[in-house]
C-alpha positions as CSV (number, residue, x, y, z in Angstrom):
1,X,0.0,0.0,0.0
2,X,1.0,3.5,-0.3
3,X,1.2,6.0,2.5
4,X,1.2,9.5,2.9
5,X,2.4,11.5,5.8
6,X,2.2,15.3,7.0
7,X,5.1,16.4,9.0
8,X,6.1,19.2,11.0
9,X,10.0,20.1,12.3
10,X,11.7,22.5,13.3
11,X,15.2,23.1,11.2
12,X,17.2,24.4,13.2
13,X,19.3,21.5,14.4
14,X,19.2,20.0,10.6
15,X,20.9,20.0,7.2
16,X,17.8,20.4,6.2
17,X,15.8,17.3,4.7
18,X,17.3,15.5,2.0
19,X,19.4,12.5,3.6
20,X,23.2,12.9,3.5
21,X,25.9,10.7,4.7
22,X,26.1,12.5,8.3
23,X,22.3,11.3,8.9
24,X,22.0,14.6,10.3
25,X,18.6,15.4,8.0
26,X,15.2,15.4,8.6
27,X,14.7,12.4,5.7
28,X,17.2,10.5,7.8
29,X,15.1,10.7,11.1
30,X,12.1,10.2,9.6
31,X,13.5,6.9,7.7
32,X,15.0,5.9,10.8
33,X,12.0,5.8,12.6
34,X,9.8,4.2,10.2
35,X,12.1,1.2,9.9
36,X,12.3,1.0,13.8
37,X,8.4,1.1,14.0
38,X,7.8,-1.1,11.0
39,X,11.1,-3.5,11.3
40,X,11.4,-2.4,7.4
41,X,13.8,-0.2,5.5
42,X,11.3,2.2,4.1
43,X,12.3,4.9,1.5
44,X,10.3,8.0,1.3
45,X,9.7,10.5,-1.0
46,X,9.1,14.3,-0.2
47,X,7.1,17.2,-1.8
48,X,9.4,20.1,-1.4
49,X,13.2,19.7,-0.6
50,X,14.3,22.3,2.3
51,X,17.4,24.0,3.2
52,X,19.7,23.9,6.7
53,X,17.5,25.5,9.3
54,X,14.6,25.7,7.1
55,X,11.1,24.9,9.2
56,X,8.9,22.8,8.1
57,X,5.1,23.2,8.9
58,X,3.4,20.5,6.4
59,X,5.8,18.4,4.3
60,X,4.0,16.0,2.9
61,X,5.8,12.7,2.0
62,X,4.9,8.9,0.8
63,X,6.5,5.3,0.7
64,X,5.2,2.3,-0.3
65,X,5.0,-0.7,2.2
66,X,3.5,-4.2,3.0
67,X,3.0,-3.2,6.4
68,X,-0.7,-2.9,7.4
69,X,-1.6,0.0,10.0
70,X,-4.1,2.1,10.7
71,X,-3.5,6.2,10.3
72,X,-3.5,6.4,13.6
73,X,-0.9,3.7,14.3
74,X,1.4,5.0,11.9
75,X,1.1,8.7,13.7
76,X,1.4,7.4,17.2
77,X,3.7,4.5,16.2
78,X,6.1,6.5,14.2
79,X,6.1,9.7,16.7
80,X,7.6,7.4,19.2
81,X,10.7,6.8,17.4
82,X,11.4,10.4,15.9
83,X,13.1,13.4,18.3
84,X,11.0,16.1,20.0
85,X,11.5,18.5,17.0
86,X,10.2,16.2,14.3
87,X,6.2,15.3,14.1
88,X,3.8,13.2,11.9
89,X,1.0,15.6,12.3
90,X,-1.4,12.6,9.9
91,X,-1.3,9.6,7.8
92,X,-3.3,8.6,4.9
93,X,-3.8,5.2,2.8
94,X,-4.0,7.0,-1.4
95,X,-3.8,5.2,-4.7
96,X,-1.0,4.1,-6.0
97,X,-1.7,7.3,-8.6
98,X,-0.5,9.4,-6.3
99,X,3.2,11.1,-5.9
100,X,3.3,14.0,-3.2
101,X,5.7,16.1,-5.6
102,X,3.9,15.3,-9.2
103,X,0.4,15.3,-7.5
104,X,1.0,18.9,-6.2
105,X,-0.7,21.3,-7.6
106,X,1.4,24.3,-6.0
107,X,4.0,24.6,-3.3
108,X,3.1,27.4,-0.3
109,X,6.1,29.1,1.9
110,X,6.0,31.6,4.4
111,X,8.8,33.8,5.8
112,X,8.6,35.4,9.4
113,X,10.7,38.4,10.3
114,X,11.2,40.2,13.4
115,X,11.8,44.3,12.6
116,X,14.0,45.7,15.4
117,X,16.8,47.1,17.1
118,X,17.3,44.1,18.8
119,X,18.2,40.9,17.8
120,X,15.9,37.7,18.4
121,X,16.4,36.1,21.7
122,X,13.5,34.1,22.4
123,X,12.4,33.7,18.5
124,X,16.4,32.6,17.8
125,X,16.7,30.1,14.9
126,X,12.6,31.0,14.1
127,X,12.2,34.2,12.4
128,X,14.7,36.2,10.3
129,X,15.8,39.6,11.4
130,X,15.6,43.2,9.8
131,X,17.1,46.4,12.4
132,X,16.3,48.8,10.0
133,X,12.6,50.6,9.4
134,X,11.0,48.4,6.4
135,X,7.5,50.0,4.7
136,X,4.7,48.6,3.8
137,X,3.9,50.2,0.5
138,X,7.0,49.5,-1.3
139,X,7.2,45.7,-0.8
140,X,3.5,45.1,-1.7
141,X,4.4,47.2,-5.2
142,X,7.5,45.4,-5.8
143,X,5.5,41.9,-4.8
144,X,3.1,42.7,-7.8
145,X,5.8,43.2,-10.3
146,X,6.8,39.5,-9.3
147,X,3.5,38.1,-9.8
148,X,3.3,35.2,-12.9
149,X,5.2,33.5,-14.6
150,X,9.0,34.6,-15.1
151,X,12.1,33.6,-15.8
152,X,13.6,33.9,-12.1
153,X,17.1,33.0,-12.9
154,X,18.1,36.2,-10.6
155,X,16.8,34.6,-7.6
156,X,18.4,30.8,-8.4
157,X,21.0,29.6,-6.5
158,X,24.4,28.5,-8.3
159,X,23.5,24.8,-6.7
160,X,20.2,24.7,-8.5
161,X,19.3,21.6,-10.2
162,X,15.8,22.7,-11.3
163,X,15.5,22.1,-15.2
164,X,14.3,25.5,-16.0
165,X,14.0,28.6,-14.4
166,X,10.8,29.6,-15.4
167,X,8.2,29.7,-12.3
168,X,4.6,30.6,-11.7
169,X,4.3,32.9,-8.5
170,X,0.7,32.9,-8.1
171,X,0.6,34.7,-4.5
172,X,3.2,36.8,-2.6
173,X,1.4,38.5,0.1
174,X,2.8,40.7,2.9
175,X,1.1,41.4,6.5
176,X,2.3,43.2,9.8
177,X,1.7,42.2,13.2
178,X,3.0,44.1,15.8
179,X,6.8,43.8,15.3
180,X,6.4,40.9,13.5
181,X,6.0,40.4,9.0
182,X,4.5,38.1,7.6
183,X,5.4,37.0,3.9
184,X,3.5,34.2,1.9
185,X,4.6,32.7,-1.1
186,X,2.7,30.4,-3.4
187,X,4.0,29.3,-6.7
188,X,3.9,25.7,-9.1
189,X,7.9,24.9,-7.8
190,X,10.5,27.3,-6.4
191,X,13.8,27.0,-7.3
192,X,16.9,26.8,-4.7
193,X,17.2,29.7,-2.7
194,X,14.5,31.5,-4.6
195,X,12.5,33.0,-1.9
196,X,15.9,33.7,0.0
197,X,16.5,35.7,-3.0
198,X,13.3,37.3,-2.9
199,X,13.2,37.9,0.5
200,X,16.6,39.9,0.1
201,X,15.2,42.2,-2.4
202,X,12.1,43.3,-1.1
203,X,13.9,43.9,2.3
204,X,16.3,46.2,0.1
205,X,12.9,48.1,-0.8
206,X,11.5,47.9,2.1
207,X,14.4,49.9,3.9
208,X,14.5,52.7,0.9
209,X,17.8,51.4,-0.9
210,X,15.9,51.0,-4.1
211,X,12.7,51.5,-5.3
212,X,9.6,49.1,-5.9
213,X,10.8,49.4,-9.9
214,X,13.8,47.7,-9.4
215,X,12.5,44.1,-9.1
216,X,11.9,44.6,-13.0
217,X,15.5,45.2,-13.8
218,X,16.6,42.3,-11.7
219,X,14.4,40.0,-13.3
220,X,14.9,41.1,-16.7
221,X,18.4,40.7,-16.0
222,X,18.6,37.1,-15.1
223,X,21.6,37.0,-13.5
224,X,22.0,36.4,-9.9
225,X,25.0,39.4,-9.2
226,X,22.4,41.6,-9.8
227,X,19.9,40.7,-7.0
228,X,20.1,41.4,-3.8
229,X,22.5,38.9,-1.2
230,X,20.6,35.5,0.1
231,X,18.6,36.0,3.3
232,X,18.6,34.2,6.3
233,X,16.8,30.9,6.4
234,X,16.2,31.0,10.2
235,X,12.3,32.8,9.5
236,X,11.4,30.2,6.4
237,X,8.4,27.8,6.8
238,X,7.3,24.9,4.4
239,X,3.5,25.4,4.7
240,X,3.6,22.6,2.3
241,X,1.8,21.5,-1.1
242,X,-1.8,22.1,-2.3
243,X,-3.5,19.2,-4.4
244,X,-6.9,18.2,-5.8
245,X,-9.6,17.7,-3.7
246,X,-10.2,14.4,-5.2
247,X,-6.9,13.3,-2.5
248,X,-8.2,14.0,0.5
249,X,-5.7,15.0,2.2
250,X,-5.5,17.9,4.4
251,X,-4.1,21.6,3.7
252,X,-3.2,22.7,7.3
253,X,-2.3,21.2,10.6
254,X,-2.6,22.7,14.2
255,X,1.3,24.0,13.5
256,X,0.2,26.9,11.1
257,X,-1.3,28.4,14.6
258,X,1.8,28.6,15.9
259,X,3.2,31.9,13.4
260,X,2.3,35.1,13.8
């Protein structure tokens, strides 16, 4: 049978999810526990990749098995074995149709950032950090001039194995709370370091040192010297994939509560 599973983590201690030789990944703890709970090497699959302190609030994930359980069983079963940082949040039996990275019918992220004079203390590790005065106005200008599908070789990473650069950004949307912004991205597939990227430059309008305009030239100009310098991953969250209905699986868990 195939299985699908929602999980939540916190990146901090990670190098990020994809297993390495160090076991040090999120994949590796996960796998590790599913063959402890199942007595199986089980090989999973993942629907979004994430980076070295990366959070993750919904990745959604599936392996194929002979082992019978309930969706409960595999939660409570599989929980047991993984570290206090890494959670199934649900489990789900679906058809052998169904891949959690093909099947997706968009990938969502969201970045949190602390604006002050003072570093984070009790947030460490959990939101990324501006000092400097960031307005509203600009960044939502600049967000629209991102909006559809572009080439966004400017915001790739050097590392990228994507097979082409051009993306569909169907939402960027930016929100205040307090001393606390909220930035959520929505697109088909991001390439590495994309939202990094992105995140860089509308900080950079946000605090003045360009205007909203600017976004255009750096995209038109497809070249990652142009674009501002990667962010911080410390404030990134997988929110996770979106797909049909018709999969019935869910789009949230009680984690999304948890940001501002």
């Amino acid at each position: 049978m195939r299985v699908a599973l929602g999980i939540s983590y916190n990146g901090q201690p990670y190098q990020g999810w994809q297993s390495q030789l160090s076991g040090q990944t999120v994949q590796d703890r996960l796998e590790a526990a599913l063959a402890r709970f199942t007595t199986q090497k089980t090989s999973t699959l993942c629907a979004g990749r994430t980076d070295a302190g990366v959070h993750g609030l919904m990745q959604v994930v599936h392996f194929d098995t002979a082992v019978e359980r309930s969706p409960s069983a595999w939660v409570r079963g599989t929980n047991s074995f993984l570290p206090r940082d890494i959670a199934i949040q649900w489990a789900c039996p679906v058809p052998d149709a169904f891949h959690c990275r093909a099947s997706a019918l968009s990938r969502r992220y969201a970045y949190i950032l602390l604006e002050s004079q003072v570093r984070p203390s009790l947030e460490a590790g959990r939101v990324g950090w501006a000092f400097r005065p960031l307005a509203l106005a600009p960044m939502q200008q600049a967000a629209e001039l991102l909006l559809g599908e572009h080439d966004f070789s400017s915001f790739r990473a050097s590392a990228c194995q994507a097979l082409s650069p051009i993306k569909h950004l169907q939402r960027l949307a930016i929100m205040r709370r307090g001393a606390y912004w909220r930035f959520e991205f929505e697109a088909n597939a991001f390439l590495h370091h994309m939202i990094r990227n992105l995140m860089g430059c509308l900080i950079a309008v946000g605090q003045g040192q360009y205007p909203p305009a600017w976004i255009t030239q750096v995209l038109q100009a497809r070249d990652r010297k142009v674009a501002a310098p990667t962010f911080s991953p410390d404030g990134l969250y997988f929110l996770g994939p979106r797909y049909a209905p018709h999969w019935g699986l869910p789009e949230s868990t009680p984690a999304f509560d948890a940001l501002p």
